[in-house]
N, C-alpha and C positions, 0 to 999 in steps of 0.2 A: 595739114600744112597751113602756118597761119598768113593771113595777106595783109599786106602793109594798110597802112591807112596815113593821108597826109597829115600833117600838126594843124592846118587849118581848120579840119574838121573834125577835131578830137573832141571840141566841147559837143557839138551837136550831136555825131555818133552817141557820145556818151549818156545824151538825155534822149535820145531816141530808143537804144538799149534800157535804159531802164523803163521808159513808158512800156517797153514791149512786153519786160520781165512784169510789171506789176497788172498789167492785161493779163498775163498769162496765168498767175496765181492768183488774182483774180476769179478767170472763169473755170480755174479746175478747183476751187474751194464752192462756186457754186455746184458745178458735177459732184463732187462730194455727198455734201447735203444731201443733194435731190437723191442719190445710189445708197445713202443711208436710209434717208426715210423710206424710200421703199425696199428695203430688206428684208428680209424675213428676221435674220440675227442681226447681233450686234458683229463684226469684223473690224480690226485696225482697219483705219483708212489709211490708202495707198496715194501718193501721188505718183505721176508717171515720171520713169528716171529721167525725162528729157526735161522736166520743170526741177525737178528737184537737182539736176547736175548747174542748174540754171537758178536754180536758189542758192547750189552750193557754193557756186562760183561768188555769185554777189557778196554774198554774207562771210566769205570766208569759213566755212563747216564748222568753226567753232560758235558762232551765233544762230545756228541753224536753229530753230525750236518747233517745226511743224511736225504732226502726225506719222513721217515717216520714221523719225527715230526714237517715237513713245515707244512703241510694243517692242518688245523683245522676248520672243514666242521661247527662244531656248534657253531664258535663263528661268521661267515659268515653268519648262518639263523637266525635272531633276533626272524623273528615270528615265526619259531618252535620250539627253546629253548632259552627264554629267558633269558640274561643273567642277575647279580644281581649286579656287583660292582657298579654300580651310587647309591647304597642305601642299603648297606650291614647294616645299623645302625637297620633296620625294618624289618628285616631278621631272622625268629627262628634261634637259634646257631645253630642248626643243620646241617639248610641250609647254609651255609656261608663256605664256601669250600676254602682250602689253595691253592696257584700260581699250587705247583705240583700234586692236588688230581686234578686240573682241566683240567691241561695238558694230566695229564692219562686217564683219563675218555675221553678226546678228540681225545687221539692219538689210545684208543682198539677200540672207535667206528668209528673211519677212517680207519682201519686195517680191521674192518668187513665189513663196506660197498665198499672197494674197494676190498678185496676180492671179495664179491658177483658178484661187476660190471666184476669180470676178469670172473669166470663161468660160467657166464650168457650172455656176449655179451656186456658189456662194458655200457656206459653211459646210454643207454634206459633204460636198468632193473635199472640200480640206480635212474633218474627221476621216474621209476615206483612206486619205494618204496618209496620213499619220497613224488611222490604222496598219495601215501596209509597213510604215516606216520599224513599227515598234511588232510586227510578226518578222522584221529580215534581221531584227535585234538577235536573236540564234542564233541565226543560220552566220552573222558576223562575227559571235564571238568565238564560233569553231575558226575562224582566220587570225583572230585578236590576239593579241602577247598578252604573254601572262608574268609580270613580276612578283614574285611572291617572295618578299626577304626578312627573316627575323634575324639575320646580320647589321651589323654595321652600317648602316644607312649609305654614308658618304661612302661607302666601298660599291653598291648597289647603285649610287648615282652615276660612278667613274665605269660600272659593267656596261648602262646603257650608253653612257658617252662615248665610250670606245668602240661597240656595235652599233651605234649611229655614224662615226666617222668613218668606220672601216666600209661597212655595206655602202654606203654614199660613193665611198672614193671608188669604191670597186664596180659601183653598178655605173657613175660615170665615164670610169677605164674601159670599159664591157661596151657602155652604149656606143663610144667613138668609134670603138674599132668594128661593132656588128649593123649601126646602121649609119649606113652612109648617104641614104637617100634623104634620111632628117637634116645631115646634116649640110648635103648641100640645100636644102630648100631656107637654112638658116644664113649659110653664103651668101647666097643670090640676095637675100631678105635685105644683111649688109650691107651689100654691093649698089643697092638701090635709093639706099637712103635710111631702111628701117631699124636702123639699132639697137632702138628703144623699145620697141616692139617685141626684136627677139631677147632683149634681156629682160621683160617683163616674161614671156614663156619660163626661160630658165628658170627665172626666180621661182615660177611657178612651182617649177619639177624641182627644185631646190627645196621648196616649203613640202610639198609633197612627199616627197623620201625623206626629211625629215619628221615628218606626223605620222607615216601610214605607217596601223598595224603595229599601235604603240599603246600598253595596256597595264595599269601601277596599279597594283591592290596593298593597301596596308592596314593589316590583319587585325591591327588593334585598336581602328577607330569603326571600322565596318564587313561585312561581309560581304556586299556586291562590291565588285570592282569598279573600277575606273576606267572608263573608253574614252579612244579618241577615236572615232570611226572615222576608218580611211575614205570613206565615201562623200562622208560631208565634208571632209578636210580638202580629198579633191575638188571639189564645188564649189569651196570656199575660194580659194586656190586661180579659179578658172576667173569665180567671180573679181575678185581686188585686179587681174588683168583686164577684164572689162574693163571696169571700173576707173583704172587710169588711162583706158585708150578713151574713153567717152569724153574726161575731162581737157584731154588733151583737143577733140574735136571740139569743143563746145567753146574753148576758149581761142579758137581758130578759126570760129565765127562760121563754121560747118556746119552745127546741129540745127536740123530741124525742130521749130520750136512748135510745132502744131501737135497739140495731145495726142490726139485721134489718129491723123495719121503715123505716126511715131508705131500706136499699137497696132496698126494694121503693118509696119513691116518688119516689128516684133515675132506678128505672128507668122507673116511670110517666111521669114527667116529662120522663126523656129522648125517650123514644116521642113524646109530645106535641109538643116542641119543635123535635128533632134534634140530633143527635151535640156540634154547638157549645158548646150551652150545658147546666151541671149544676147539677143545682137539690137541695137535701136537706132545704127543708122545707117542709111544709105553708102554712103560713103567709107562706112569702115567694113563693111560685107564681104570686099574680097578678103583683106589681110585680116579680119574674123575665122575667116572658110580657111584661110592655112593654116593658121592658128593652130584651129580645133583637127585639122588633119595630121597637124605634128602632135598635141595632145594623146590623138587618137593612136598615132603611131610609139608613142611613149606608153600608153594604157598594152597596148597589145605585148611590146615587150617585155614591160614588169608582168604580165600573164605569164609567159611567154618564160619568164625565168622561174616562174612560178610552177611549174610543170616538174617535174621531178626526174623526168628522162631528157632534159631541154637541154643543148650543150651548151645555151645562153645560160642557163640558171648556173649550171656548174660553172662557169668559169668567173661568175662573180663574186661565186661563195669562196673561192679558190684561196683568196688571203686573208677573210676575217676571221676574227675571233672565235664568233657565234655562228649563228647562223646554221648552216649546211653544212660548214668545214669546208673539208678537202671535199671535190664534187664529188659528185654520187657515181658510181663505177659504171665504163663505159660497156653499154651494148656488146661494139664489135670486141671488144678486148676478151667478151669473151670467151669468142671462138679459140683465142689463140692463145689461152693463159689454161690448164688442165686446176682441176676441182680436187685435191687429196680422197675425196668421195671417187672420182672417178679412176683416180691411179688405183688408189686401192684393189686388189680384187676379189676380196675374202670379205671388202667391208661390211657390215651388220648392218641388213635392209631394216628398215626404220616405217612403220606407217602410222599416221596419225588422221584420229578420226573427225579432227576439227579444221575447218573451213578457214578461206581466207578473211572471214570476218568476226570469226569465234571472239566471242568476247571473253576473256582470261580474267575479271576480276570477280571474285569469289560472292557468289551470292546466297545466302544463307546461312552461311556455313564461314565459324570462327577456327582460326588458328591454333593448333592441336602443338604439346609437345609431341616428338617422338618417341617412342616403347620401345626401343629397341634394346638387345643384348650388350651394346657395346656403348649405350650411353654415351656422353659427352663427347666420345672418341669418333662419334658414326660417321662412317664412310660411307654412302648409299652403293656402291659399286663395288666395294670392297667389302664389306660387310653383308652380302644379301646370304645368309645363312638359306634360306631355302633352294638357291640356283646349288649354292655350292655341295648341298646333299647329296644332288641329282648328279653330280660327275663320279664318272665309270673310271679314272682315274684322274690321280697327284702323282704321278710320274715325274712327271714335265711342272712340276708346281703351279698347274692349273690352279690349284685352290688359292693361289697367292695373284691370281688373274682378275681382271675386271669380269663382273657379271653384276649388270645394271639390271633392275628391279624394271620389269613391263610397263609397269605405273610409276611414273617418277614420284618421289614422294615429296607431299605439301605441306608435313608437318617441320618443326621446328628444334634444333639441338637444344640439350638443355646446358648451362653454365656449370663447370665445377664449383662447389661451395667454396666461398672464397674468392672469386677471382677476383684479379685487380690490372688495372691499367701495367699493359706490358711495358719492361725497360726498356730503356731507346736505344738505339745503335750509339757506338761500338760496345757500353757498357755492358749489354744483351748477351754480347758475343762470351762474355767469362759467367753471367749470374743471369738465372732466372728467379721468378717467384715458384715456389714449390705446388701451391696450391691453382696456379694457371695449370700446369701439367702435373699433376700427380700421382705419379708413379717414383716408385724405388727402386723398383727389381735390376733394371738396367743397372743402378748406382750398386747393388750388391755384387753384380757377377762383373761388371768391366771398372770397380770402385778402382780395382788395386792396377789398370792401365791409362790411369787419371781420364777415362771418357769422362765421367760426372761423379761426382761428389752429392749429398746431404752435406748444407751446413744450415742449419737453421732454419729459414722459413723462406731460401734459398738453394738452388740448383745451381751448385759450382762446376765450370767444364775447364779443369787446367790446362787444355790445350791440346792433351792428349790421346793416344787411339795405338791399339795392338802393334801397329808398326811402327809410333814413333811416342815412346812413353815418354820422351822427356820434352815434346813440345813438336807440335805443327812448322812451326816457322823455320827450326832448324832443319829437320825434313823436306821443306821445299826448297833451301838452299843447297840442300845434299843432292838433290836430282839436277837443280843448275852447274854444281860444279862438276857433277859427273857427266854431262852431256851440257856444252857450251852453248849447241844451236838450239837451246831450246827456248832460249831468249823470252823468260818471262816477261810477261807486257809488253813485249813487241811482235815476234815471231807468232809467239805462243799466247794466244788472250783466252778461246772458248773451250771448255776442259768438259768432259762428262768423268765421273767419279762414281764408280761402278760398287755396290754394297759400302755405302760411306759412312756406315756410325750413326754416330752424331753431325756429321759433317764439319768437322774440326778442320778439315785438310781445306773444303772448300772457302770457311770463312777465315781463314788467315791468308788463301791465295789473294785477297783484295786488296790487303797490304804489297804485293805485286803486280797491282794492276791487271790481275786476271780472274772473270768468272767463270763458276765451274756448276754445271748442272749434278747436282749429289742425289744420288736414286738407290733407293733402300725397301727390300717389300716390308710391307706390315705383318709383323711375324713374333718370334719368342723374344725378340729383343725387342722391347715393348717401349712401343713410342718414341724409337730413334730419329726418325725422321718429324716427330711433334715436336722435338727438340731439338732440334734443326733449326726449325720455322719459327720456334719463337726467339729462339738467339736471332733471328730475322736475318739467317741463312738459308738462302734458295736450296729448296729439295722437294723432291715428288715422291709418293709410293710408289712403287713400282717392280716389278720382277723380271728376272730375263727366265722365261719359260718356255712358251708352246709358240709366243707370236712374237713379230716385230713389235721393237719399240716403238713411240709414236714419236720419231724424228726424221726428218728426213735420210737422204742417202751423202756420203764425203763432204760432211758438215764440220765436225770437228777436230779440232789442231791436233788436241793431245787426250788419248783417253787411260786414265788410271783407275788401279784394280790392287789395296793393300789388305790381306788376307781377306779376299772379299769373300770366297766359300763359294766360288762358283767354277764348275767342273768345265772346265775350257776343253779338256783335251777331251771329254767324252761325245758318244756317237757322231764320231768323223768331223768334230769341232764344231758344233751346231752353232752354240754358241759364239764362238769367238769369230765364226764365221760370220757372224751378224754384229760383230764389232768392228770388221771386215768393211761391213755396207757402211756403216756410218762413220768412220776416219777418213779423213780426208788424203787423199793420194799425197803420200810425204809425210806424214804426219806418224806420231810417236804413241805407242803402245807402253805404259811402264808397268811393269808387274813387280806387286812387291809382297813376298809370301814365301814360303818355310822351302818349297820346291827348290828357292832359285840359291840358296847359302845353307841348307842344312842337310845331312848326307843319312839320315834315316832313311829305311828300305821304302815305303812308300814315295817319300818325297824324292828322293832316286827314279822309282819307277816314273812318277809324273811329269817329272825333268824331262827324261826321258821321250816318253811319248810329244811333249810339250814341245820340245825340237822337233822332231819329226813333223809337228802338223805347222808348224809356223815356216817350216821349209820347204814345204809343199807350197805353201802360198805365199812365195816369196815376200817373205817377210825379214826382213834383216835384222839380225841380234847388233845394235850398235854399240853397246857396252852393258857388263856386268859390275859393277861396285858395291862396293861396303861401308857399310854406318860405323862405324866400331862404337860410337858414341851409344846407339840405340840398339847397335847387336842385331843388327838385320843387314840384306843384300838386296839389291833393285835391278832387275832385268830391264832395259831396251829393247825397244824395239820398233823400225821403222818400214812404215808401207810403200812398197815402189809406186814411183811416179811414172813408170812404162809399161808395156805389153810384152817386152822382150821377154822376160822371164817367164812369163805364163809360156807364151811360143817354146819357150826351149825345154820344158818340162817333158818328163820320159813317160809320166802317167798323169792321166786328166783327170789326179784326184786330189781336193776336191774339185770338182767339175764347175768348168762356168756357167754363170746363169745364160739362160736363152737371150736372145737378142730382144724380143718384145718383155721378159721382165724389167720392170720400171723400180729402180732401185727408191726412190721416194715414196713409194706404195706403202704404208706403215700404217692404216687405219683397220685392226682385226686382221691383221696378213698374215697367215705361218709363217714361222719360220722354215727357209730350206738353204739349204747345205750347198751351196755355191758360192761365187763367185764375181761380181760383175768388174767390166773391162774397164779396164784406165783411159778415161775421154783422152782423144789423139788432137783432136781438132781444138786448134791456137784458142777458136772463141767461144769453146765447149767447156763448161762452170767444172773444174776438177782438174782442169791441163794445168792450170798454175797456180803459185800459193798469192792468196791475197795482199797485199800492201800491209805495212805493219801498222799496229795500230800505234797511232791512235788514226792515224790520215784514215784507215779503211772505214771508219766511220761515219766519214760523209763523202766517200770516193765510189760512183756509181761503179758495180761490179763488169772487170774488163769485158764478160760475158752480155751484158745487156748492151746491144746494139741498137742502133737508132732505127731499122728497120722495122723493129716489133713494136709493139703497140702497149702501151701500156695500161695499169687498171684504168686510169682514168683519162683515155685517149689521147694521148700526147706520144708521143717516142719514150721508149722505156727510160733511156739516161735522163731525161728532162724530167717524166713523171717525178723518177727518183729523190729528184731533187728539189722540184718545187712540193714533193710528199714532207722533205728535210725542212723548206725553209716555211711553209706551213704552220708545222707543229714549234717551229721555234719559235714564231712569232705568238700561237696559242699560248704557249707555256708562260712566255715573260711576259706578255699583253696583262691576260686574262690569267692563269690556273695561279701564278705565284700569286697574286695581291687581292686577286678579286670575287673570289668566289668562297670566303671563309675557309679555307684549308688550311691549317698551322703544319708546314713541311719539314720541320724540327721531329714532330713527332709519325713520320712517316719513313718507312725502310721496306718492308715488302710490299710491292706495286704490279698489278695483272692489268694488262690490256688485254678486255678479253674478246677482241675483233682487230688482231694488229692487220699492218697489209704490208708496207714497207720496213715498219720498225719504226717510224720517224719520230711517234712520242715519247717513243724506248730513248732514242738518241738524245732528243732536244732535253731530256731530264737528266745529262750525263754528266755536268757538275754537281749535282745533287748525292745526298750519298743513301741515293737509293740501288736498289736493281730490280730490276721489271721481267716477268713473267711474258710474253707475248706467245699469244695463243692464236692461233691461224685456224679457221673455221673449214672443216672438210667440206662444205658447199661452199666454198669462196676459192678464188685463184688461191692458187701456191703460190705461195710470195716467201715460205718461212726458207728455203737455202737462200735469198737477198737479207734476210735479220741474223742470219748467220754469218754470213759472207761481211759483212759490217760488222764482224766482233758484238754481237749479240744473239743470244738464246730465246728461244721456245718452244712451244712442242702444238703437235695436230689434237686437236679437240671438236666434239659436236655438241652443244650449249644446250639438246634436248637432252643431253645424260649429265650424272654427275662427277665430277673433277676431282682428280685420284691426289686429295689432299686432304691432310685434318681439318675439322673447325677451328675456327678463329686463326685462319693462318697468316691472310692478310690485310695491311692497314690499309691501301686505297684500291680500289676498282676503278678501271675507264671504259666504257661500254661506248664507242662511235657509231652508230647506225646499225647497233647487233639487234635491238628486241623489234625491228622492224622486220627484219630479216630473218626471223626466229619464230614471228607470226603465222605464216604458212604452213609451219613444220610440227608446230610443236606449243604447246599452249604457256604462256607468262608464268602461270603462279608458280609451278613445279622451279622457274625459273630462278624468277624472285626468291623462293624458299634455300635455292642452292647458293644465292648470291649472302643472306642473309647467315647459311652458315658457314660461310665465307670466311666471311669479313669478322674483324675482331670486334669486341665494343669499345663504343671509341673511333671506330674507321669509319673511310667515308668512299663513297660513290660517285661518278662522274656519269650522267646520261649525255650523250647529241644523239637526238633522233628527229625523228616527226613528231610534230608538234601535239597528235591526238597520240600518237605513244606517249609522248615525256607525259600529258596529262591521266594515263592511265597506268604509267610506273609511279605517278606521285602517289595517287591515291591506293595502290598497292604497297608503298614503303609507310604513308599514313597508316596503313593496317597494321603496318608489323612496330608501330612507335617510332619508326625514325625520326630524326630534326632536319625536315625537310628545309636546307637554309636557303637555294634561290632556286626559280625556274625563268626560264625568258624565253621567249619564243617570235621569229619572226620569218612570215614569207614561206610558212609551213613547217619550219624547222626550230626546233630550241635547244635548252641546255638543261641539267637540271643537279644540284649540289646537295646531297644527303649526307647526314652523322648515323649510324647506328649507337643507339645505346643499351641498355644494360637489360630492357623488358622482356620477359620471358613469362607466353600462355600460363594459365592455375592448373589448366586439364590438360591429363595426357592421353593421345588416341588409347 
């Protein structure tokens, strides 16, 4: 506070102050001298801040020229702070510091370490500390971000801009509402007088959260990276607030201008406070001491979010871009949310021999193709010719069943000769490249029911299939006009398509606003479902045999079956009964095959039975019609939406499931020959039909009450939703403009750790459709991605994924290979993602920051174009291309 002085006495004051000031630099230029000469080394000399804020003042800091602003110790160590001018252009703003923030920050931490040296004994202890300083260089950069971009630069500048505003805004939003006790001590501070004070802290935490933990490598001018360590940044930070409370006393005619004592309550103070913070006068001691206890209280909760199970930490990452995403799944949630691992009860125990620290990246040992039988086409689960020896029968089309290999395998598919960059959607849907899938046979035996054609160096698919040879699209106008409520793309959005071809039926439902999961085994019709997936129409391998699908239970609107070749009526409707579990109560059955319009003695007899078992379980024939156009007839059929009818049935066959079977169980579950009851209860998921879409897309399901808890501890309907506006805001921010991704040439897309669906959703103007895959160690979340007019299916990420290679163009992996660590080792992993994805496609990692650093250097193995990674606060991102390279040796 400064005190007046009368105008009478301004001249004298004013010659009195300066005798004082030139006494005082004076005798600390003699203490100099005399502290040099007897040195051992040479050391910058220091003068003490109380002369030098007293020189500053005088001189105006631009005329300053004494000893304390020669040295500049950190622009002298290149490797322990590196400096940025050769390339400020690649520099978040943040980092890019003006001529005199850099000077300052140089000249308080050369003030501090030559103090220390003068305390301590001079040069030793300062080598000591710098030894120390450049041993904790490691152990920082396991915290340090890492940009690594061979994109686009200015796209790379705009990724950390947007993840420096968002984490800011959010850890701001975070801090008001979780500490209240900083903030009243900031109150009071105001309320007192001290303003200035508190808006020097903020500023602090301001520059703070913009530098900490901020790391730019650019690959083509060097190999070490670039640090801004959060540590000196803090320091720095602490010191420029000093630094203007001191000048503020000094020129309020408060400072002690006595050298000596100055340092003894330097040192007092330090004692008090700790090494942090330096304090040199009396007078500013206390509001120093809350300072550094609001500091102190700001350090603990950027720890504090810093923890991975902190529900500080998650709610900050809640709406950025980067970062952590959506927080990290809560504790209690998950008592109350069941595991697909745990419904299950047949599922296939799993044990793995590597620790929670195994390190997964491949030592010694190069990249192998694989040797397998089935070549280009290898399925690891579908393909393991030795399991499949060993089965005592194919009955039940075991042999068309997963059987995953003990040892995941870590070699690599090899490329048909020939391939080439897939055609993009919609054009895909009519023509492939011959030589991406090549095969004929299909085009020999179904040529003449237009499934696919040979023309040239092209795979033509005219649209057609067994039940509607003169075109898909007429066909599904034929089943709307035969049954009104079936309200394509509204009523009716999620289809499963039961033995689908090619999947013609399903990629022409899009033109109706409805996707249809198409499931085909891998069989004598060779490659139907490969050709599926590159027309970049969603389809799986898959069989209906000895077990459940892996879908949940009354998920699906409408399921069709056109000469699918699967024996419904046989052994007391096994199957159809397990079409049963997965239609959703109301929901429409269409069968369309020789049985239901052709009056041969077989298809007679099948009718026949076919009634009887679909009357038993109240199943309603809603109408029968006729194509005349295609020469075929389409059965109806709809699931009751009550218990009545079960109730009034004469014989209890087929019989209902028991009360503890869990109709969602579908990981390795046989199938069995029942039943399950129609939920009665208003807020029980199955009592009513979802909202039409499009609304059910972002309408939390009537089922999720506020009472439950959701993945990431909120009330479910909220979770929901803030899961929803989340991913929208990732998607437009960050995934469209910023990370190199051209979404022109993107159409088949797997999330493969979905939870709510919400990236499925946010990418729904896009004319993509996304795979979401629900992890059997995670909540069941997949009947809410259904219930929202969207598909996926139960998967466990240590086995391999019942798809061809090259199926699809983008991958999004949200905190999977952290979560995959424990169970199950990376490379097998990586090897399964690699034959994935097509060449050409690309990868999305959010994970832990020492994961994404050991999925880079694993996708480095396999040659991908690793185009960005970022990392902050333990968490980052990481954007890969796969290209065309393929191992010389094969195991």
């Amino acid at each position: 506070m400064a005190f007046g002085k009368g105008r009478a006495n301004k001249r004298s004051s004013s010659t009195s102050y300066a005798s004082t000031i030139t006494m005082v630099v004076f005798v600390a230029l003699c203490v100099i001298g005399v502290w040099m000469l007897s040195s051992n080394s040479i050391i910058p000399p220091q003068i003490s801040q109380a002369t030098t804020r007293a020189v500053i003042s005088e001189t105006e800091r631009s005329d300053s020229s004494n000893g304390n602003d020669e040295p500049e110790p950190t622009r002298q160590e290149p490797d322990e702070h590196p400096t940025y001018e050769d390339n400020p252009g690649k520099l978040p703003d943040d980092a890019i510091k003006s001529e005199y923030e850099q000077q300052k920050l140089a000249k308080e931490k050369s003030e501090k370490m030559s103090s220390k040296a003068r305390d301590e004994g001079g040069r030793e202890t300062q080598n000591q500390e710098t030894q120390q300083e450049n041993e904790k260089i490691p152990e920082e950069k396991e915290k340090d971000n890492v940009i690594e971009s061979k994109s686009d630069e200015g796209q790379v500048k705009n990724v950390v801009k947007e993840f420096e505003k968002e984490q800011k805004e959010q850890r701001d939003e975070d801090s008001g509402a979780q500490s209240g006790n900083n903030k009243g001590t900031q109150e009071q501070e105001q309320e007192q007088g001290q303003g200035k004070e508190s808006q020097d802290v903020e500023q602090g935490k301001k520059d703070q959260d913009s530098n900490a933990e901020v790391t730019y490598t650019d690959k083509t001018k060097e190999e070490q990276p670039m640090e801004v360590e959060q540590s000196s940044t803090s320091e720095s930070s602490k010191n420029e607030e000093n630094g203007q409370q001191q000048q503020e006393d000094q020129n309020s005619g408060k400072e002690e201008n006595n050298n000596e004592e100055n340092e003894k309550e330097q040192k007092s103070i330090k004692d008090e406070n700790g090494p942090q913070e330096e304090h040199n006068t009396t007078e500013e001691e206390s509001g120093s001491k809350e300072e550094q206890n609001t500091t102190k209280e700001e350090n603990v909760e950027l720890q504090q979010q810093e923890e991975p199970k902190d529900e500080k930490r998650q709610e900050s990452s809640e709406a950025s871009g980067f970062g952590s995403g959506i927080p990290k799944e809560s504790s209690e949630s998950q008592k109350t949310w069941k595991s697909q691992a745990t419904e299950s009860k047949d599922e296939k125990q799993r044990q793995t021999s590597e620790s929670n620290t195994v390190e997964s990246v491949m030592v010694g040992k190069a990249w192998e193709l694989c040797n397998e039988t089935a070549g280009y086409d290898y399925i690891p689960c579908l393909d393991n010719e030795a399991a499949i020896k060993k089965l005592t029968s194919r009955r039940h089309f075991e042999h068309r069943e997963r059987h995953c290999p003990e040892d995941p395998p870590t070699c690599l598919v090899p490329l048909p000769e020939g391939y080439k960059e897939s055609i993009k959607w919609p054009e895909s849907r009519d023509k492939i490249w011959y030589h991406n899938v090549p095969h004929t046979k299909l085009a020999e035996v179904k040529g003449h029911q237009n499934w696919v054609k040979v023309t040239g160096e092209f795979l033509t698919f005219p649209g057609g299939g067994t039940q509607f040879i003169h075109g898909a699209l007429h066909y599904i106008d034929f089943l709307q006009q035969a049954l009104k409520n079936i309200a394509w793309g509204k009523r009716t959005r999620v289809v499963l398509d039961v033995g689908c071809g090619v999947a013609s039926f399903g990629g022409f439902l899009f033109e109706r606003d409805v996707i249809a999961m198409s499931l085909a085994p891998k069989d004598e019709h060779e490659a139907q479902v490969q050709f599926a997936l590159e027309r970049k129409i969603p389809a799986i391998s898959a069989v209906m045999g000895s077990k459940r699908l892996p879908f949940p239970g009354r998920v699906f609107d409408l399921i069709h079956c056109a000469r699918c070749r699967v024996p419904w009526h046989n052994e007391g409707g096994m199957l159809l009964l397990e079409l049963n579990r997965m239609l959703r109560p109301g929901g429409y059955f269409v069968w369309s095959a020789t049985p239901v319009y052709q009056k041969l003695e077989e298809d007679v007899q099948i009718w026949k039975e076919m009634s009887a078992l679909t009357k038993s379980m109240c199943w309603e024939l809603v109408t029968i019609n006729k194509d005349k156009l295609n020469g075929i007839g389409a059965a109806i059929y709809q699931k009751p939406t009550t218990n009545e009818c079960y109730e009034k049935r004469k014989r209890n066959r087929p019989p209902m499931c028991k009360n503890n079977d869990d109709a969602n169980a579908a990981w390795y579950v046989p199938l069995q020959a029942c039943m399950h009851k129609v939920p009665t209860n208003v807020v029980e998921r199955g009592s009513k039909w979802p909202v039409n879409w499009p609304r059910r897309l972002q309408t939390p399901p009537y089922w999720l009450n506020s009472s439950q808890m959701g993945i990431y501890g909120k009330p479910a309907p909220r979770d929901f939703t803030t899961d929803y506006e989340h991913w929208k805001h990732v998607v437009s921010k960050v995934y469209m403009n910023e990370i190199g991704i051209s979404w022109s040439n993107v159409r088949n897309v797997m999330d493969m750790r979905a939870v709510y669906g919400g990236f499925a959703a946010a990418l729904r103007d896009l004319q993509v459709w996304v795979m979401n895959v629900v992890n059997i160690n995670s909540p069941d979340t997949l009947p809410i991605i259904y219930e929202r007019g969207l598909f996926g299916i139960y998967h466990d990420w240590c086995e391999s994924f019942s798809t061809y290679p090259r199926s699809y163009d983008l991958l999004h992996a949200d905190h999977l290979f952290s979560k995959l660590r424990p169970r199950c080792n990376l490379v097998p992993v990586l090897a399964e993602v690699d034959r994935i994805v097509r060449p050409g496609g690309k990868l999305i990692v959010r994970d832990e920051a020492n994961v994404i650093r050991e999925i880079e250097n694993m996708l480095k193995s396999l040659h991908w174009d690793v185009h960005l990674t970022f990392s902050k606060h333990q968490e980052g991102i990481l954007s890969a291309q796969k290209g065309y390279w393929r191992p010389d040796t094969a195991l």
